[in-house]
Steps between C-alpha positions, in 0.01 A plus 500: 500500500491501132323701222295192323417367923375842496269489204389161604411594851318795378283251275493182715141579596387425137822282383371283794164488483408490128790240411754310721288476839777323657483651858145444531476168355797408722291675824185313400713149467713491777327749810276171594732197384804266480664507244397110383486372156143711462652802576776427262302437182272834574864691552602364191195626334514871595866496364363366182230709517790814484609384237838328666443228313450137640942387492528853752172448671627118608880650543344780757247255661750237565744751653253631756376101593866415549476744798307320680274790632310421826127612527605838674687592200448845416331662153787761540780225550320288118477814345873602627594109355290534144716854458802342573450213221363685227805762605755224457322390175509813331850615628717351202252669270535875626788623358638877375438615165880568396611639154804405310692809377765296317217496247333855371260508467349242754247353300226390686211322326159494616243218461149424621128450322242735474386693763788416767582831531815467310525867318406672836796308685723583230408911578542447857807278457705775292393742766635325775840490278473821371471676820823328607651678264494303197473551140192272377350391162181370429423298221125430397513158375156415539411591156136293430335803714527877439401540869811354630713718257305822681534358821831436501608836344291659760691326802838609345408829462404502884847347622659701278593199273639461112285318306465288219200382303371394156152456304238282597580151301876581531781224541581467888851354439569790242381756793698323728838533296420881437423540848889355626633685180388806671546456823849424446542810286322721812746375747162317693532307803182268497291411198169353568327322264113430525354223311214437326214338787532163400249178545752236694287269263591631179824354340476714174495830764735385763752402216524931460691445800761282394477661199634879695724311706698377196541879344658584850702274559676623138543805662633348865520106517407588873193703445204571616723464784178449747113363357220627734167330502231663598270344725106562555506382924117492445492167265645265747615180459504581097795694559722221533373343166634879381793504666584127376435614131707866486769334690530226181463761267678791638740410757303695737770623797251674737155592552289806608169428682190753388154561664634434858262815637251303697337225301735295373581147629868528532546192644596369144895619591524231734435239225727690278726430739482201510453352175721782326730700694516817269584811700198751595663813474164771503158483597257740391296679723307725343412740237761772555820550324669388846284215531755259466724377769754215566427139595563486843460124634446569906300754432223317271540174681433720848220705314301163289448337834373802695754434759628884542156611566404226733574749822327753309144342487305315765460129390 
């Protein structure tokens, strides 16, 4: 068993019952019925409901009527079925967060809007990397808010980080070519650059992003070698709208799920899935500075449905 299917099944009392409700809908559906065309559209509606989105919620519904279930099917054998989709959904998404060391630094870009939890991911991202035994740089690009500047310096003094940062009102692409200058010169192994929390629906703001992307890329035509977006599990279907945006703009090659600590609606992965297919590499779980672990796609898909706690509970 995994660290994250740990987390999860610690929380599923509360990641359950205040957002997905999946095993109970599914009880509540199924434990007196055939699964006709009723039972189908109100299957299809507690997916939704999740947050799955309605292209999974008919993908997962159609699977399971293909079956052909009897009217002795079990809740256990559904549940078993609904894990088993949303596993196979989710599998081409779950993938290893690997560096490139033919580049140093690594840069690695981070994007998101306000309030996603993107600074606090970058601190528990560098100390992940730095307790591997890596030199790591962090940049404080987000320079609209003095906050974020503190913040950030904060986090790299706790993971026992370099850091870089500038004056409130200060040139992010400028920061961004000091911060490689310097990391070059201190022999780093990752630089990680935080942005500035930017509205998805703001051209003038989101064009900062190009804007830093170009300076790089004068450095290393292949930097920032990965783009993390930051991504708020708690907004639902809205996060694809992100998603669709930062991936135009910044060539987003990952992403790192926050607020996954027992209210969010995570279903929203599964239509990322879907409709996207960028890598989840973190989720995070909390508020501590090891709070953040990998994407693990058995595990969730096991741990959303209730499944791996249906022995545990009386239904």
């Amino acid at each position: 068993m995994s660290k994250s299917f740990s987390w999860i099944q610690k929380k599923a009392k509360g990641f359950a019952s205040t957002s997905l409700k999946l095993k109970e809908g599914i009880v509540a559906v199924i434990s007196s019925k055939r699964l006709d065309d009723s039972v189908r559209d109100e299957l299809e509606d507690l997916l939704i409901r999740a947050d799955i989105g309605v292209e999974a919620a008919q993908e997962i519904v159609e699977d399971l009527v293909a079956k052909r279930y009897n009217k002795d099917v079990s809740i256990q054998c559904v549940l078993q079925d609904v894990s088993e989709k949303i596993y196979k959904i989710l599998m081409p998404i779950s993938k290893s967060f690997d560096l490139d060391f033919s580049h140093r630094p690594h840069v690695i870009l981070v994007v998101g809007v306000n309030g996603a939890g993107k600074t606090t991911a970058i601190g528990k991202l560098s100390k992940k990397m730095s307790d591997s035994g890596l030199k790591i740089m962090l940049a404080a690009g987000d320079t609209f808010r003095s906050a974020a500047i503190d913040q950030l310096k904060i986090w790299a003094d706790r993971t026992s980080s370099d850091f870089v940062g500038s004056e409130i009102g200060s040139d992010a692409a400028a920061l961004a070519y000091e911060a490689f200058k310097q990391a070059q010169a201190k022999n780093v192994d990752v630089l990680i650059i935080d942005t500035a929390g930017r509205l998805h629906n703001n051209s003038a703001l989101m064009a900062g992003i190009g804007k830093m992307i170009r300076v790089l890329k004068r450095l290393d035509p292949d930097a920032p070698h990965s783009v993390l977006q930051v991504l708020d599990a708690t907004v639902g279907q809205n996060a694809l709208r992100q998603v669709e945006i930062f991936q135009s703009v910044a060539g987003t090659t990952g992403l790192i799920m926050t607020k996954l600590d027992g209210t969010a609606r995570g279903g929203i992965l599964v239509s990322i899935a879907i409709k996207h297919k960028i890598p989840v590499y973190f989720l995070g779980t909390g508020e501590g500075v090891n709070d953040l672990e990998p994407f693990v796609a058995k595990d969730f898909s096991t741990a959303i449905t209730g499944y791996f706690d249906y022995n545990e509970e009386k239904i």
